[in-house]
C-alpha positions as CSV (number, residue, x, y, z in Angstrom):
1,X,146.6,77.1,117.9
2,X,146.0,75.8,114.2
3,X,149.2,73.7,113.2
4,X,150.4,75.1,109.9
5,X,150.1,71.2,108.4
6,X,146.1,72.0,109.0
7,X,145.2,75.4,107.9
8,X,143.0,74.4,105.3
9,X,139.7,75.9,105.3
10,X,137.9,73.4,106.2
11,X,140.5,72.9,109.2
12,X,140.1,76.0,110.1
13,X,136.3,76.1,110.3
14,X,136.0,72.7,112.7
15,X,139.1,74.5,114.6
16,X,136.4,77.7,115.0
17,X,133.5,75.8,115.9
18,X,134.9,73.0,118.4
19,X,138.3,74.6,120.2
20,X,137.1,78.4,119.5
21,X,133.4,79.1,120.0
22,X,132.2,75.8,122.1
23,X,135.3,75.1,123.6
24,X,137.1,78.8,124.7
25,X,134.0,80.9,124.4
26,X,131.6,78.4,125.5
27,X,128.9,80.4,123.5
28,X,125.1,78.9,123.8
29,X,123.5,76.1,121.7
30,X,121.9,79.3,119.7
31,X,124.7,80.8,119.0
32,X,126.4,77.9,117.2
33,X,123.6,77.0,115.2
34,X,123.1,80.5,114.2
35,X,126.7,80.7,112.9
36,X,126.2,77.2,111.5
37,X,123.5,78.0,109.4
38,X,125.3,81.2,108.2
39,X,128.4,78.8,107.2
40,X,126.2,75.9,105.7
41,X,124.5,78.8,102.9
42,X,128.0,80.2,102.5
43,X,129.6,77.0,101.1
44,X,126.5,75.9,98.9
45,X,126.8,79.4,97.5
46,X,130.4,78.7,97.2
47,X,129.9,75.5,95.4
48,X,128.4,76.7,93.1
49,X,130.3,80.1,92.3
50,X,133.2,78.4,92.1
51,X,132.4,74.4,91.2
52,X,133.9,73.4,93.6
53,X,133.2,70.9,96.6
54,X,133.0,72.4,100.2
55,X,136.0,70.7,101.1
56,X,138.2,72.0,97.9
57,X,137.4,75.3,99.1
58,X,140.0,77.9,100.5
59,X,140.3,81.1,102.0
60,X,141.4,83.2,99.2
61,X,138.3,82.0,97.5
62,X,136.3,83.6,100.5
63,X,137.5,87.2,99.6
64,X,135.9,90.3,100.4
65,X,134.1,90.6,97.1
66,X,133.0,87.4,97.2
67,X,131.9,87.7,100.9
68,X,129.4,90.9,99.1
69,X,128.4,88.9,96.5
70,X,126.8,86.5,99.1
71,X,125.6,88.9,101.3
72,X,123.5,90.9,98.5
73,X,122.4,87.3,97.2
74,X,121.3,86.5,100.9
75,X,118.9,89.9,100.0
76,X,117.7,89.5,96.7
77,X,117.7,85.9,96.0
78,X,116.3,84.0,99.8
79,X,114.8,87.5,100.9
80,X,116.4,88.0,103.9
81,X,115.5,91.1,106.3
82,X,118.5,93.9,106.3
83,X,118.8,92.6,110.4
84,X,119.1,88.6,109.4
85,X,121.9,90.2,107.0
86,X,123.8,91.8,109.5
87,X,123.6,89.2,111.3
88,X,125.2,86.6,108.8
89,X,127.5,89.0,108.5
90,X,128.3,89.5,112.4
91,X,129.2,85.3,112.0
92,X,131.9,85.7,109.3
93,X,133.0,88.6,110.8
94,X,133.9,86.4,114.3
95,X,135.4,83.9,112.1
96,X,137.9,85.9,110.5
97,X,138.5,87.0,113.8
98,X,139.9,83.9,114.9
99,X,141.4,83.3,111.5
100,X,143.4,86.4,111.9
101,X,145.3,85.3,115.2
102,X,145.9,81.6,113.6
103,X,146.8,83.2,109.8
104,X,148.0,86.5,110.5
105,X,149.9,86.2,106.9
106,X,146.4,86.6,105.5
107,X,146.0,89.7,106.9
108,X,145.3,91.8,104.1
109,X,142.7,89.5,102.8
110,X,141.1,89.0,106.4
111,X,141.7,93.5,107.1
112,X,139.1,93.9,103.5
113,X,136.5,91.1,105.0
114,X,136.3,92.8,108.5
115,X,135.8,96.1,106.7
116,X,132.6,95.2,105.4
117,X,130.1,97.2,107.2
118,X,127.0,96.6,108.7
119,X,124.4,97.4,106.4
120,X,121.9,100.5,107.9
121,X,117.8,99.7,108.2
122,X,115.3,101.5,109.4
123,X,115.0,100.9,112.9
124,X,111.3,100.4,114.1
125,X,110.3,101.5,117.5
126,X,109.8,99.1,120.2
127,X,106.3,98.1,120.8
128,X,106.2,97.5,124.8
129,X,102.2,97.1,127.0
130,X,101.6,100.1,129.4
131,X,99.6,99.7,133.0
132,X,96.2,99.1,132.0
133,X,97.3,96.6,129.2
134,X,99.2,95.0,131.6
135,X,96.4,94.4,134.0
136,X,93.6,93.8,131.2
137,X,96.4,90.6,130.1
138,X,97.1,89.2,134.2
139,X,93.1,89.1,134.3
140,X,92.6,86.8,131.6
141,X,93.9,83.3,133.3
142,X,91.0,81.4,134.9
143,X,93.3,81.4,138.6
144,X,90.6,78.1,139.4
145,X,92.5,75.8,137.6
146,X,96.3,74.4,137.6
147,X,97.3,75.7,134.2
148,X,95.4,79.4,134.8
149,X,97.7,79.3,137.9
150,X,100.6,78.2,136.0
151,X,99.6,81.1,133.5
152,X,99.1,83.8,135.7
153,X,102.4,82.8,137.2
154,X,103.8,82.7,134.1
155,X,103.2,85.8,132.8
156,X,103.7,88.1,135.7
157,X,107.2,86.6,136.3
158,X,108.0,87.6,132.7
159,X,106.5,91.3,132.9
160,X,108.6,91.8,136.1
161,X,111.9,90.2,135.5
162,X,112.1,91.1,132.2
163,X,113.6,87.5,131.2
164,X,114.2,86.4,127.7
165,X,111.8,83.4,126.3
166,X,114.9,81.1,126.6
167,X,115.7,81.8,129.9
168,X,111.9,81.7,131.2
169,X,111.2,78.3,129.6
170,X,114.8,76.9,131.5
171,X,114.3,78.0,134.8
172,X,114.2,75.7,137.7
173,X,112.2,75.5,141.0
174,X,116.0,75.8,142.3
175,X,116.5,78.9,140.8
176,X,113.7,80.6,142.4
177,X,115.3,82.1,146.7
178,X,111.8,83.2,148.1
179,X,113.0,84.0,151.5
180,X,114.2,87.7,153.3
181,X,115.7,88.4,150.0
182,X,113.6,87.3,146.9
183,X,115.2,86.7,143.6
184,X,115.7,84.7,141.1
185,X,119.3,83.0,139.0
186,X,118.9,82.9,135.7
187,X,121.7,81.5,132.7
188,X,121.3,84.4,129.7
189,X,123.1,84.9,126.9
190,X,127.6,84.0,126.4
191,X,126.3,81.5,129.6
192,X,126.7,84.8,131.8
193,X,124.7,84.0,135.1
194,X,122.6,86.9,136.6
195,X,120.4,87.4,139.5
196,X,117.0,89.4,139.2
197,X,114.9,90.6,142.0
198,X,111.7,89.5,143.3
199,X,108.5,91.8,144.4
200,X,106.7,90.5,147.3
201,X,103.6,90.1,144.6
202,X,105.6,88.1,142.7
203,X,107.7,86.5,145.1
204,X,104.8,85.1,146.9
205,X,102.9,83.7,143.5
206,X,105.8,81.9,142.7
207,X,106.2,80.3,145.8
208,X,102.7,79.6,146.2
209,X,103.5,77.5,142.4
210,X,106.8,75.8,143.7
211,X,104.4,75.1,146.2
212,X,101.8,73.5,144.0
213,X,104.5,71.3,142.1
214,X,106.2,69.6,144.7
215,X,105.7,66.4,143.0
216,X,107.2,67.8,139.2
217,X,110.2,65.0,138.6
218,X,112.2,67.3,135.6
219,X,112.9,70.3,138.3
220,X,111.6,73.1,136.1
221,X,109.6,76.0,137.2
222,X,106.9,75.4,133.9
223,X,105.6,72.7,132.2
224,X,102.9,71.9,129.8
225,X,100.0,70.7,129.8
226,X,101.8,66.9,129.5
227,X,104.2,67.3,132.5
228,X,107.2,68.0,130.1
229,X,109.4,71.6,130.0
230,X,107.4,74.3,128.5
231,X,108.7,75.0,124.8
232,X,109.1,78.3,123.2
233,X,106.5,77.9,120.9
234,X,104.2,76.7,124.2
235,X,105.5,80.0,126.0
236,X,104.2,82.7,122.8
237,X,101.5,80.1,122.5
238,X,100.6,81.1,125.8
239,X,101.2,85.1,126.0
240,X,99.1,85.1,122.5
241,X,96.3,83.0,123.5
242,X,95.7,85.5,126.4
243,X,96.5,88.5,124.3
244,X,93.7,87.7,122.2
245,X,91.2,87.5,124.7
246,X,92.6,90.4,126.6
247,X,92.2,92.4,123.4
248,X,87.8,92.5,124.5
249,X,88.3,94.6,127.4
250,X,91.1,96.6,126.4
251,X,91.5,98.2,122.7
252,X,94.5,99.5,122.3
253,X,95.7,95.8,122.2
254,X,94.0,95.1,119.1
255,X,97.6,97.5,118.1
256,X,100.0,95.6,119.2
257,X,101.5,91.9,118.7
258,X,102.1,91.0,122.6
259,X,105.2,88.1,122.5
260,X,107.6,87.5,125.2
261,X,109.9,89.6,123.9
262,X,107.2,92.6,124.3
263,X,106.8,91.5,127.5
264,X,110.2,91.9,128.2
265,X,110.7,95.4,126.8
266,X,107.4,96.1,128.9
267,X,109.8,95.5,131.8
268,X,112.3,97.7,131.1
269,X,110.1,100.2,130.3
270,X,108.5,100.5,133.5
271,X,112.1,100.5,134.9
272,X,112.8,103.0,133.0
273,X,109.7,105.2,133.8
274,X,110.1,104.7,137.2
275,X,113.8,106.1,137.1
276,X,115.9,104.0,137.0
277,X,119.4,104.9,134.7
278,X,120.1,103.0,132.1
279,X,123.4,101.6,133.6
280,X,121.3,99.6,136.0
281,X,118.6,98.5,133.2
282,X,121.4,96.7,130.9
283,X,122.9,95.2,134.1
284,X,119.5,93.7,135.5
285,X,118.9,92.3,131.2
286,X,122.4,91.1,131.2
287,X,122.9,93.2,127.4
288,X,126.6,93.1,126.8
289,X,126.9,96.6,126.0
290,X,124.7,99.6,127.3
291,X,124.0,100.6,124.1
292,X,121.5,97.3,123.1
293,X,119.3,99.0,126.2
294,X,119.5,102.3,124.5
295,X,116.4,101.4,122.4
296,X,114.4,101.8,125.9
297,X,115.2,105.9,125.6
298,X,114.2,106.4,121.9
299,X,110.8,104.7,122.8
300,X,110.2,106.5,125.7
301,X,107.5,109.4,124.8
302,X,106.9,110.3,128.7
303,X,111.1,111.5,128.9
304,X,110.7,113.4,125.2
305,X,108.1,115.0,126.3
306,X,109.9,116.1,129.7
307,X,113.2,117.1,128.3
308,X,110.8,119.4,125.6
309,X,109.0,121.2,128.9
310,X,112.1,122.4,129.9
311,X,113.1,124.1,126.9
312,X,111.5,127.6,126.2
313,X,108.9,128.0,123.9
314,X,109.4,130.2,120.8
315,X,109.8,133.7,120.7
316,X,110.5,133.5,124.7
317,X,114.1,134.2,126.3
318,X,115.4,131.9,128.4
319,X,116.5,132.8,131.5
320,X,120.0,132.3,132.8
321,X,121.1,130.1,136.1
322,X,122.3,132.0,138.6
323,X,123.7,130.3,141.5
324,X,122.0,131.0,144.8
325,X,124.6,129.7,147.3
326,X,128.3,130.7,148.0
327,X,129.9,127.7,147.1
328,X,128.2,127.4,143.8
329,X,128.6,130.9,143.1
330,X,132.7,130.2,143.3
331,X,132.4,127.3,141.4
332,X,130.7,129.6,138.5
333,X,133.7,132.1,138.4
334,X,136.0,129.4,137.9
């Protein structure tokens, strides 16, 4: 708890960052840099909207007008996307969050900044590969060589676990069980831990790769070409590099911009075509609330175009249900 000798802004903010988020919450490396970026354009804004120094500045200068002000100069002066808005604005939201349990005296001030709403985009549909994409991309890595095996690896581990750059690039040869039970441990986003299971295609590349790099000293399932962890720029370096060639032999992927993040919604597409609910799908991605995986449904054509054949075309009467067994029948007349 802030002491009420130290609830200067500036107090406050360190008190966020080292006892709140990184100390409590334990939130990733990402996160706090995300939200420390967000706070590092809020005080040079503030600087000079109000000439004064970061330090000299106090909570009743950060009012909810002002917080607008800075928003909508976020837009039109640095040309930030609606989404990288939002999501400045999801980071001073969790502050005054935590400001509101150490000051709740400024709860008026803190009640008008948390009102401030999301601002609404147009939400583009996902872009995710289908089957023969899929196998025109898993052909392209020349399997003759250590990195086309590290490749091929690579990428189908991705396409069926569905893991997010981050985790893929941090996974260890440790994390990988390959025996009755094949699966994988993986550290996601809030540090949550998750397990993810294993196909026997997949199961037996990867140990077939552990295999190969029983002599790797930093532990990690992928490295580069050097011998050091694979970097996230090396990973969509990677995925794009094969895209590219993929894109001779197959079309339709001259359409699409194939990352790791399509890669993973390719994942939970096939999940979803294959049936299973939605419930399951946010569990095995490790989203926080079911309705992150709900994009999966709104890009699905194959389910719109199921739920439309069972309604009746125009002009024709739909019949009723009748029940065609005792118990149901009882059921009906309650």
């Amino acid at each position: 708890m802030v002491s009420k000798k130290s609830t200067s802004f500036s107090r406050l903010l360190e008190n966020y960052f080292i006892e709140y988020l990184m100390n409590q919450r334990q939130v990733s490396h990402h996160t706090v840099r995300s939200y420390r970026d967000t706070f590092r354009l809020l005080l040079k804004y503030a600087k000079k909207q109000c000439n004064k120094p970061p330090e000299k500045i106090i909570l009743d200068d950060l009012n909810a007008e002002f917080i607008r002000k800075f928003l909508n100069y976020l837009e039109e002066s640095r040309g930030l996307s609606v989404n990288s808005r939002n999501q400045r604005l999801a980071a001073i939201h969790s502050f005054f969050h935590y400001v509101s349990i150490e000051l709740p005296e400024k709860s008026r001030l803190i009640d008008r900044v948390l009102a401030i709403p999301q601002k609404r985009h147009t939400r583009v549909l996902i872009d995710y590969l289908i089957h023969h994409e899929i196998d025109s991309l898993l052909k392209q890595p020349d399997q003759s060589c250590v990195l086309g095996r590290r490749d091929y690896a690579l990428i189908l581990l991705a396409i069926q676990t569905g893991l997010r750059a981050s985790e893929l690039i941090n996974l260890k040869t440790s994390d990988v069980q390959c025996s009755t039970t094949a699966y994988i441990s993986c550290m996601g986003k809030g540090r949550k831990e998750r397990t993810v299971p294993l196909t026997k295609v997949t199961s037996k590349v990867i140990q077939a790769w552990i295999t190969e790099q029983q002599e790797n000293p930093h532990g990690y399932l992928f490295l580069n070409a050097k011998g050091q962890k694979l970097s996230l720029d090396g990973l969509e370096y990677i995925i794009k590099k094969y895209a590219l060639k993929a894109q001779a032999c197959c079309p339709s992927l001259l359409k699409k911009k194939v990352t790791p993040h399509v890669l993973r919604h390719t994942t939970a597409m096939q999940l979803l075509q294959s049936g299973v609910d939605i419930a399951t799908i946010a569990l095995w991605f490790g989203h926080e609330s079911i309705e992150t995986t709900h994009i999966y449904l709104e890009a699905d054509l194959k389910l719109k175009e199921d739920a439309l054949s069972k309604t009746a075309p125009p002009g024709v009467v739909s019949k009723r249900f009748k029940a065609n067994d005792k118990l149901l029948a009882f059921l009906d007349t309650l």
